[in-house]
C-alpha positions as YAML, in Angstrom:
chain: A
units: angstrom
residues:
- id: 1
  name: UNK
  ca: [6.05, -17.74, 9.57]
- id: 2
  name: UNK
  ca: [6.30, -14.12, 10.48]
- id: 3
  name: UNK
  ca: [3.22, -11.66, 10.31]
- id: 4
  name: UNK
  ca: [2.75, -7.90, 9.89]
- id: 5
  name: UNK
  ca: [-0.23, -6.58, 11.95]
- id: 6
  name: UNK
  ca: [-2.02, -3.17, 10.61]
- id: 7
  name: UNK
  ca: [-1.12, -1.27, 13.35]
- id: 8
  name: UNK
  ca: [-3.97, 1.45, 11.94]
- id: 9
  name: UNK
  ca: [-6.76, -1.03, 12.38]
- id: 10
  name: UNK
  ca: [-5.74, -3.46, 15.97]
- id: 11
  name: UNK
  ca: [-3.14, -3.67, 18.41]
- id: 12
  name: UNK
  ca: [-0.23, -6.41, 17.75]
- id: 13
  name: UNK
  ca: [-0.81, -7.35, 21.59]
- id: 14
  name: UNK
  ca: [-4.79, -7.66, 20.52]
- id: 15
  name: UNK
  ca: [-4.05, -9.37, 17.43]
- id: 16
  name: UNK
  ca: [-1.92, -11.79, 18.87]
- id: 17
  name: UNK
  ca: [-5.35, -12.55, 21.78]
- id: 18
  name: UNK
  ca: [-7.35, -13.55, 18.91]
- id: 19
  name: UNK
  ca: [-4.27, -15.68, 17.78]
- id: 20
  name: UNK
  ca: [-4.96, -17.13, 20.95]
- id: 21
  name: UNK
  ca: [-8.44, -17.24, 21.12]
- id: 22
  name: UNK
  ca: [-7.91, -19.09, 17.17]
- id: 23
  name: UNK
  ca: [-5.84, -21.48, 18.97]
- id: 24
  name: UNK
  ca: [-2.39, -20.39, 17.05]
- id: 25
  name: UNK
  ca: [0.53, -19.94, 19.40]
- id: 26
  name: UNK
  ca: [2.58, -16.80, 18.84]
- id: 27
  name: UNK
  ca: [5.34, -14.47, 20.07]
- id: 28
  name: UNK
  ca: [6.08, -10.88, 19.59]
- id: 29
  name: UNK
  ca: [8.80, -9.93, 17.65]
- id: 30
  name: UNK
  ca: [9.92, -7.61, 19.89]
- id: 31
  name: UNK
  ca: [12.88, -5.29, 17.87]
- id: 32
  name: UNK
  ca: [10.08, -4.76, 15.26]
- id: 33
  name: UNK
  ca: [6.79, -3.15, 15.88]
- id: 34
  name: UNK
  ca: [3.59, -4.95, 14.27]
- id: 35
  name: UNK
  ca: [5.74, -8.24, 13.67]
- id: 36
  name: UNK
  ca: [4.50, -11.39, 15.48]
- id: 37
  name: UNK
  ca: [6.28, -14.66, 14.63]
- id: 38
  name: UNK
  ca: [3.78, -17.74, 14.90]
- id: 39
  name: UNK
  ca: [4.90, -20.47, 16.90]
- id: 40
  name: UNK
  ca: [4.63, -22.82, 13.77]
- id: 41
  name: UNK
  ca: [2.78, -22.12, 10.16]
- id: 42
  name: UNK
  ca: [-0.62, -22.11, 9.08]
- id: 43
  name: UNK
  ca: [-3.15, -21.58, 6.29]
- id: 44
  name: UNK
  ca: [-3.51, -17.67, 5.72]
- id: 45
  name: UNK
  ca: [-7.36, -18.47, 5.59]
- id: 46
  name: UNK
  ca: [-6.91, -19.95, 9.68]
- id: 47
  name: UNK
  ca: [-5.40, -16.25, 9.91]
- id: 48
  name: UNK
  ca: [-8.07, -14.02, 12.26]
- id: 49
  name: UNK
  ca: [-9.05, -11.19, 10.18]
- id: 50
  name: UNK
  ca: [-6.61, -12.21, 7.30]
- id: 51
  name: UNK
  ca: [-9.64, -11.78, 3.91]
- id: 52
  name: UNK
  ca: [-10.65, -8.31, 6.02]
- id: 53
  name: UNK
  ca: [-6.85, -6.80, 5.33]
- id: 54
  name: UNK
  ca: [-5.85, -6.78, 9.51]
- id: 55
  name: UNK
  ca: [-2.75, -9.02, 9.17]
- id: 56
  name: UNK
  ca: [-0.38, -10.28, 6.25]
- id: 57
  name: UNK
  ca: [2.41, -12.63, 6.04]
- id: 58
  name: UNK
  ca: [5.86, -10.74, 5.54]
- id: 59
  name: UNK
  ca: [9.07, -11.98, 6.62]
- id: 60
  name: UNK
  ca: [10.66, -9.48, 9.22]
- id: 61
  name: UNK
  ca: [13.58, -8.58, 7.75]
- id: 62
  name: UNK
  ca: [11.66, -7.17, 4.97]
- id: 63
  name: UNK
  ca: [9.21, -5.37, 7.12]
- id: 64
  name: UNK
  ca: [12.50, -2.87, 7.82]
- id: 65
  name: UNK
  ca: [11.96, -0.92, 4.22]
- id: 66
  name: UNK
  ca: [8.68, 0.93, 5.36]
- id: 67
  name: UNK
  ca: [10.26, 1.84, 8.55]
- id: 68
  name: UNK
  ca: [13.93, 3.00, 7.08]
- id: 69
  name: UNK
  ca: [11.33, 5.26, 4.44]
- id: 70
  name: UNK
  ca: [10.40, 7.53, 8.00]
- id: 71
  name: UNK
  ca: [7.73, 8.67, 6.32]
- id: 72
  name: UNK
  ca: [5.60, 11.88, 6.55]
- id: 73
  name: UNK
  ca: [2.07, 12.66, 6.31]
- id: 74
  name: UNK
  ca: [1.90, 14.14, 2.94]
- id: 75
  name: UNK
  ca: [4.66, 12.99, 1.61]
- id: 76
  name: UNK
  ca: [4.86, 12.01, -2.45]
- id: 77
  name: UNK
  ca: [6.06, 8.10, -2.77]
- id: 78
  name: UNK
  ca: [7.28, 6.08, -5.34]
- id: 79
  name: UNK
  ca: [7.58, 2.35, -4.51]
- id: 80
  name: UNK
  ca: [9.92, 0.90, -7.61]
- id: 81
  name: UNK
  ca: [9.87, -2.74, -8.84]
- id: 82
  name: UNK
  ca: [6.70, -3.36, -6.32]
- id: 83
  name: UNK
  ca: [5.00, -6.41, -6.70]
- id: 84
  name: UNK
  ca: [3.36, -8.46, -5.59]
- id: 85
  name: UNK
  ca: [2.35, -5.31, -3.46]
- id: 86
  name: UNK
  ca: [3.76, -6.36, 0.44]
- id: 87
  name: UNK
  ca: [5.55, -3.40, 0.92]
- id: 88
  name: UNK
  ca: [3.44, -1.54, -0.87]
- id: 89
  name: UNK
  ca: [0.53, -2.15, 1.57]
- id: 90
  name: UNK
  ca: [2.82, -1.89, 4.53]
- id: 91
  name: UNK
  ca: [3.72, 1.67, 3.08]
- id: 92
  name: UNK
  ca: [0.27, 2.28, 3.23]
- id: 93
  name: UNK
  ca: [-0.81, 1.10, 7.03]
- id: 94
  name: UNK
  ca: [2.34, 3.26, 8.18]
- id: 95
  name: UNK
  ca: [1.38, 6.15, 6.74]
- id: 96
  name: UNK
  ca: [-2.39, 5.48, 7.68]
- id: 97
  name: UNK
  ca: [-1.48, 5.13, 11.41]
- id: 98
  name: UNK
  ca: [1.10, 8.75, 10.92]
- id: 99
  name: UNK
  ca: [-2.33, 9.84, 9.16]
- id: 100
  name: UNK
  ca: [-4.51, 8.91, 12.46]
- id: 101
  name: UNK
  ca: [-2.01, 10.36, 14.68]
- id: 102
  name: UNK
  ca: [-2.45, 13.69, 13.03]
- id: 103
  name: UNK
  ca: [-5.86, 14.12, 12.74]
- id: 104
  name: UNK
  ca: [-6.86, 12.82, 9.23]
- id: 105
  name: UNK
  ca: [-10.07, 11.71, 8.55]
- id: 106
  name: UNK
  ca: [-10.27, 8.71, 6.66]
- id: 107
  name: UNK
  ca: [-13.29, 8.10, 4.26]
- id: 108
  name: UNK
  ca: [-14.57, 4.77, 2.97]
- id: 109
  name: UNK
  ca: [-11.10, 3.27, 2.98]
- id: 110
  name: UNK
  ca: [-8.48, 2.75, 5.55]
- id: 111
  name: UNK
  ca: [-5.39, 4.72, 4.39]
- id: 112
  name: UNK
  ca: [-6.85, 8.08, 5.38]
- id: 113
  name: UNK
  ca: [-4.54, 9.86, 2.35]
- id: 114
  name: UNK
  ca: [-1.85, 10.37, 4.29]
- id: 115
  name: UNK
  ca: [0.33, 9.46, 1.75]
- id: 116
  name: UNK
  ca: [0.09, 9.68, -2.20]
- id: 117
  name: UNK
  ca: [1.94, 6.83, -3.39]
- id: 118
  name: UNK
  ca: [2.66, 5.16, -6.60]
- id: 119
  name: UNK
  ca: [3.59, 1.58, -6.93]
- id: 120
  name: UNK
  ca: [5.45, 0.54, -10.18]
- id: 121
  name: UNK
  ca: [6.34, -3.17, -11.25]
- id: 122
  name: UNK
  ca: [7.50, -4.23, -15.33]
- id: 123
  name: UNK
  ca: [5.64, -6.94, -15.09]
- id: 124
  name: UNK
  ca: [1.72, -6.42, -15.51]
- id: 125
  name: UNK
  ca: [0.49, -9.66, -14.32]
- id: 126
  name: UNK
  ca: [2.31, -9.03, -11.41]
- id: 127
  name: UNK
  ca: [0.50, -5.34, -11.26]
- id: 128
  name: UNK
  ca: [-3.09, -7.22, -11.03]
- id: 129
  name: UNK
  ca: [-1.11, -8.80, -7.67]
- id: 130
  name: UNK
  ca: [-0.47, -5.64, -6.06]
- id: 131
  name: UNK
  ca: [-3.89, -4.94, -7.02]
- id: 132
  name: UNK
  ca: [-5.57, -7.69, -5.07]
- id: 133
  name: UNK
  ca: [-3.59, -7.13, -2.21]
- id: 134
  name: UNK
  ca: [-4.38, -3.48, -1.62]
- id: 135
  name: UNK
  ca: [-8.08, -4.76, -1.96]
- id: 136
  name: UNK
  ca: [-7.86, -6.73, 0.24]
- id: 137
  name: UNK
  ca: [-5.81, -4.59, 2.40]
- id: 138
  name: UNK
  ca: [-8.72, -1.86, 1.62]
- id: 139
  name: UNK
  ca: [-6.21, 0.26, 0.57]
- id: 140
  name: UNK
  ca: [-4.85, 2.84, -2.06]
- id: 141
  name: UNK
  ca: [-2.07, 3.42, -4.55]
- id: 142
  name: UNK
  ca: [-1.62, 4.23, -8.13]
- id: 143
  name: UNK
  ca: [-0.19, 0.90, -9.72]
- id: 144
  name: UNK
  ca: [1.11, 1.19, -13.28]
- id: 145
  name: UNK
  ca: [2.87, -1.39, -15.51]
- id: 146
  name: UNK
  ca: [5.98, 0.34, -16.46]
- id: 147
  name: UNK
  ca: [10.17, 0.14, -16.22]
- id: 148
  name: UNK
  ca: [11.33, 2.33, -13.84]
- id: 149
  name: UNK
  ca: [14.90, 2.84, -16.04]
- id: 150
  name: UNK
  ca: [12.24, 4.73, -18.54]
- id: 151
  name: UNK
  ca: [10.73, 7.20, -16.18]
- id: 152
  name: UNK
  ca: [8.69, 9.17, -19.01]
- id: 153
  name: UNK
  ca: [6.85, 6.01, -19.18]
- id: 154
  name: UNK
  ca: [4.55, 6.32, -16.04]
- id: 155
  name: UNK
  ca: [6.12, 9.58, -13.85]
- id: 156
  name: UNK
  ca: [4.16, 13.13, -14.28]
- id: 157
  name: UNK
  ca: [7.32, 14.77, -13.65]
- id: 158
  name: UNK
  ca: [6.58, 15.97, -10.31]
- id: 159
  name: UNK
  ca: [9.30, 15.00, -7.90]
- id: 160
  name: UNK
  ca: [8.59, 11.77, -4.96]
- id: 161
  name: UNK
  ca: [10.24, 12.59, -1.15]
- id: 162
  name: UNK
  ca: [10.36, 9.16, -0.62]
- id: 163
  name: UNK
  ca: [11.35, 6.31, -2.79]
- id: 164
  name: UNK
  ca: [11.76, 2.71, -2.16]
- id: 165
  name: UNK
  ca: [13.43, 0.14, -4.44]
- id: 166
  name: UNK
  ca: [13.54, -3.27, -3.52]
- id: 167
  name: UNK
  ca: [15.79, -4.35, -6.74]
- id: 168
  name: UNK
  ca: [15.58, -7.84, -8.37]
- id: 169
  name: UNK
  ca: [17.90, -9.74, -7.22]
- id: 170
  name: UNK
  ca: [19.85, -13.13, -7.26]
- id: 171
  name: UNK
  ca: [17.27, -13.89, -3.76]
- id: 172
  name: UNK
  ca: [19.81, -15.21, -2.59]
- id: 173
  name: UNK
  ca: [18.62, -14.20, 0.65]
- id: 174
  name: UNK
  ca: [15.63, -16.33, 1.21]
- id: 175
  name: UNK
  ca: [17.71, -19.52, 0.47]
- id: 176
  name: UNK
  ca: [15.81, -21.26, 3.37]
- id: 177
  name: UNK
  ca: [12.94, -20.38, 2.33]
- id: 178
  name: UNK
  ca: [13.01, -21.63, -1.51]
- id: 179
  name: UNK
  ca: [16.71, -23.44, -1.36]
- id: 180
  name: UNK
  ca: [16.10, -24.66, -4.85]
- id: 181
  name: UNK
  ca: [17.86, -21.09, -5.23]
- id: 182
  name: UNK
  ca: [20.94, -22.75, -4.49]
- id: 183
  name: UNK
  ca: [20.39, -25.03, -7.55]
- id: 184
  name: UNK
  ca: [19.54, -22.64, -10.41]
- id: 185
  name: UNK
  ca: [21.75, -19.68, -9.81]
- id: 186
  name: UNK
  ca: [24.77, -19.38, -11.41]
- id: 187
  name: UNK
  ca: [28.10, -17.33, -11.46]
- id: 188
  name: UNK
  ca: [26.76, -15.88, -14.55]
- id: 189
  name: UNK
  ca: [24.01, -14.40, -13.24]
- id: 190
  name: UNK
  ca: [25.07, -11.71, -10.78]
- id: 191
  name: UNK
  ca: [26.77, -9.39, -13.02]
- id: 192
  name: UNK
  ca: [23.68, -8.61, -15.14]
- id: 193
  name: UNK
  ca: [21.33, -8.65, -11.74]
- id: 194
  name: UNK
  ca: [24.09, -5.61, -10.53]
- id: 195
  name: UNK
  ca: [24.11, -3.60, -13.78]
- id: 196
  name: UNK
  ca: [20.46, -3.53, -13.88]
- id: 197
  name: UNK
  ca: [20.30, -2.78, -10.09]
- id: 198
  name: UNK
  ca: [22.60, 0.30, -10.84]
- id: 199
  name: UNK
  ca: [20.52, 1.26, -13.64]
- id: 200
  name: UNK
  ca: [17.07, 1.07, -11.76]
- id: 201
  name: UNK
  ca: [19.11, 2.83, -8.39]
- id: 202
  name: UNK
  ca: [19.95, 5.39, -10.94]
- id: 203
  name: UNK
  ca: [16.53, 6.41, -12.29]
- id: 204
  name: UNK
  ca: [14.93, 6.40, -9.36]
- id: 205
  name: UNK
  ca: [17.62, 8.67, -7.84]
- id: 206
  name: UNK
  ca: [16.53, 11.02, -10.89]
- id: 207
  name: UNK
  ca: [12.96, 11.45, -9.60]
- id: 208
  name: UNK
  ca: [14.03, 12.27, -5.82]
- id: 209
  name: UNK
  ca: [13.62, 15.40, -4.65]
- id: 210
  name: UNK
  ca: [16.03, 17.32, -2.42]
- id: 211
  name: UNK
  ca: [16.16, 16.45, 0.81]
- id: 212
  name: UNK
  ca: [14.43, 13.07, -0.13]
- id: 213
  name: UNK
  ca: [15.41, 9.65, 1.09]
- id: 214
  name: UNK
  ca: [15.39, 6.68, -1.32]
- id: 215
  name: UNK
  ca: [15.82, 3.18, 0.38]
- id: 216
  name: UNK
  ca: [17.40, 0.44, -1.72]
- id: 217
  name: UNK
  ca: [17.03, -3.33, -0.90]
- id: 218
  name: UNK
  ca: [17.24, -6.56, -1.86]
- id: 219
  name: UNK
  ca: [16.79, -9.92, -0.74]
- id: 220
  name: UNK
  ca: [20.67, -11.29, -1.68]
- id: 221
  name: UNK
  ca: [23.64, -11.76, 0.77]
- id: 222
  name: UNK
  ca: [26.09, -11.47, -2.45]
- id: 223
  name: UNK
  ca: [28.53, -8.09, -1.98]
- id: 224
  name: UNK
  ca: [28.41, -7.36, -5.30]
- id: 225
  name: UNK
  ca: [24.40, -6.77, -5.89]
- id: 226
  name: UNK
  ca: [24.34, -5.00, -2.16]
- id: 227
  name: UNK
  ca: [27.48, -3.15, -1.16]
- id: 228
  name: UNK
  ca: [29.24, -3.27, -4.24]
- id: 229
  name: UNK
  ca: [25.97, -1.55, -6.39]
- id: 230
  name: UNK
  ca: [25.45, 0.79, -3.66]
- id: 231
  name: UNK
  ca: [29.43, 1.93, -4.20]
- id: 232
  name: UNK
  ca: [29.41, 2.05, -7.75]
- id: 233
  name: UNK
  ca: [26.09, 4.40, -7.17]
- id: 234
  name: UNK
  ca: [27.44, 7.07, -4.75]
- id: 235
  name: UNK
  ca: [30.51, 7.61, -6.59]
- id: 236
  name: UNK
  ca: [28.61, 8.27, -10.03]
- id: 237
  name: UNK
  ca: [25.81, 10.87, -8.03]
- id: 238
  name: UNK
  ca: [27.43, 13.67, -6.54]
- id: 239
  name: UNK
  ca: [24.23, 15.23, -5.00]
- id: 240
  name: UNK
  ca: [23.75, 11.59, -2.83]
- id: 241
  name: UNK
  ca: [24.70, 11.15, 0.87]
- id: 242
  name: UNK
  ca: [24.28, 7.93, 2.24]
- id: 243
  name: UNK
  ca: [22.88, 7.84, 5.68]
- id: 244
  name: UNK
  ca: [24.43, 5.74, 8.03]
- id: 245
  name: UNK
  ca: [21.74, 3.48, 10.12]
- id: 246
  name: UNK
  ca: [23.67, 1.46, 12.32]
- id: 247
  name: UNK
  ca: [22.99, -2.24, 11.75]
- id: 248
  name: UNK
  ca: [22.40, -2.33, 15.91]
- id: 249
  name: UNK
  ca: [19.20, -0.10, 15.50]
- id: 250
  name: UNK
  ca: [17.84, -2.16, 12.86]
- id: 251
  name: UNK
  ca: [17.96, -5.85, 14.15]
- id: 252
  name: UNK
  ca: [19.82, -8.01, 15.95]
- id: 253
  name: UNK
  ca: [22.79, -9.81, 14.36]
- id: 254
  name: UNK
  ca: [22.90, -7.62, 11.12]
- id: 255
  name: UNK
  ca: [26.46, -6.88, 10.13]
- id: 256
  name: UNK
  ca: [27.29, -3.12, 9.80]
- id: 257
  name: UNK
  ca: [28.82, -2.55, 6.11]
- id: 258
  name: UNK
  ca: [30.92, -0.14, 4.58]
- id: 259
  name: UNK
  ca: [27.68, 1.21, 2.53]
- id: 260
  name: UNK
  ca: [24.66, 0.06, 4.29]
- id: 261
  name: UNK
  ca: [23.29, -2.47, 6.52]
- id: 262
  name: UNK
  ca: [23.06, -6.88, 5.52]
- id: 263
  name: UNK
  ca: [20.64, -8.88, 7.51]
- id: 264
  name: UNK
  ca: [22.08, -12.30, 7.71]
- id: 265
  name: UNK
  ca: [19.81, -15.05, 6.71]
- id: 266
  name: UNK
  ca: [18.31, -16.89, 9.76]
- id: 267
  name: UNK
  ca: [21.13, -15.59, 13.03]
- id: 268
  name: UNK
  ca: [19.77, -13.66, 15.58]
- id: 269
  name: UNK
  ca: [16.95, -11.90, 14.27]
- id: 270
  name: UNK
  ca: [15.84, -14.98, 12.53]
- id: 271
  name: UNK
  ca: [14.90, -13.50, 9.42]
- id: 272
  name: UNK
  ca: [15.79, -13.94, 5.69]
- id: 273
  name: UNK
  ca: [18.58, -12.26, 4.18]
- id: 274
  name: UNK
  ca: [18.35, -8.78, 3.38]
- id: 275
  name: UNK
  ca: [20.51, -5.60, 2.26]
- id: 276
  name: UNK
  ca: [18.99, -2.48, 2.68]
- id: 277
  name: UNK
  ca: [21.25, 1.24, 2.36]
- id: 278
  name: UNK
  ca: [19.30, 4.90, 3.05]
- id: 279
  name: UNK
  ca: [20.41, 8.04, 0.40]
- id: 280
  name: UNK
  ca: [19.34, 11.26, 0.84]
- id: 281
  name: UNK
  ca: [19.64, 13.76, -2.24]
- id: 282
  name: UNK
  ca: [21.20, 16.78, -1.30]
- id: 283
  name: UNK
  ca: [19.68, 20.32, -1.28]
- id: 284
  name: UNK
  ca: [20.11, 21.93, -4.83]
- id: 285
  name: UNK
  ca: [20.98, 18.20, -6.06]
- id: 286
  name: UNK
  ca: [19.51, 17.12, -9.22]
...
């Protein structure tokens, strides 16, 4: 059980103290800043300053997408196929400590504007989720109910430097976590999960502006929803430039790819398994 402390609001080496003084046992992750791995689970609600938005429970591995973003005060954001809202509200506490840093003033929430960000899921139960989290979080986004593939249905038009989709995917990845995965996926099913990862990859790329950075992601080990989409991608947008991130300056044990980085479930870094690949849209691209 991994958590993400709110670096804007308390110290991971505080947090961790009242851990302590809580009587949980728990370690730094120390390749990840605001990650600290519990020395065996509990109830969110035994959590110090869980219901007041200091700490949430996020797996590692997919605490990397807010920090591959390297976002800017400022900055436009579009966070695609985001629910239940985790890295929506991680987003958030980055740019809110970026926000700090330079001299924002926050007002009767903690994200101090530093960021204007939009978070987008197809599902609109699943909107009321990221909802409640950035309540709880007491933060702030713009969710909407829409398919990203059918950008005239939420976007204004006005172009996002930063975009993060975190595809749907076989979730293959957090097999250990939920190994009844192993069960109900079939052959079958990862040739539709790629096309429509291409096609969401592809709007979202449409919205970018130049000299923007979309991240894509997903929780699946399988080459042909990671490596293989990301391929198919680049060679169909001229104006895209992947950005290499070496896998050793992400975590240890991920596995350096031909396009992008895969975090191995469990290994070194003892997280789940995750893809993640960084595009920039080049200058005059459209």
């Amino acid at each position: 059980m991994v958590l993400r402390v709110n670096l804007a609001r308390r110290a991971r080496n505080d947090y961790v103290a009242d851990l302590a003084a809580a009587g949980i046992g728990a370690q730094l992750v120390e390749w990840l800043d605001g990650a600290v791995q519990l020395d065996r689970p509990v109830a969110v609600s035994a959590l110090p300053g869980f219901q007041d938005g200091v700490v949430s429970v996020q797996d590692a591995g997919a605490q990397l997408a807010a920090t591959l973003l390297a976002l800017q005060p400022g900055m436009r954001v579009l966070d695609a196929c985001a629910a239940p809202g985790g890295k929506t509200g991680h987003i958030l506490e980055r740019a809110a400590v970026l926000g700090h840093a330079r001299g924002y003033a926050a007002q009767d929430r903690d994200d101090a504007s530093a960021v204007d960000l939009t978070a987008v899921d197809i599902d609109p139960q699943r909107v009321e989720q990221i909802d409640r989290n950035l309540e709880r979080l007491r933060l702030t986004a713009r969710a909407r109910a829409a398919d990203v593939r059918d950008p005239a249905s939420f976007w204004d038009g006005q172009a996002f430097d930063r975009i993060l989709v975190d595809a749907p995917c076989s979730s293959t990845g957090v097999i250990r976590r939920h190994p009844d995965i192993k069960l109900l996926r079939r052959p079958g099913d990862i040739a539709p999960f790629a096309r429509t990862q291409l096609d969401i990859l592809t709007a979202a790329f449409g919205m970018l502006a130049p000299g923007g950075r979309l991240v894509y992601g997903t929780c699946s080990v399988l080459p042909a929803e990671n490596e293989g989409v990301m391929a198919d991608f680049l060679a169909s947008q001229p104006a895209a430039q992947l950005v290499i991130t070496p896998a050793r300056d992400l975590a240890p044990g991920a596995v350096d790819l031909s396009c992008g980085v895969q975090l191995l479930l469990g290994a070194e870094a003892g997280t789940d398994g995750f893809y993640y690949a960084c595009v920039e849209k080049t200058t005059g691209g459209t």
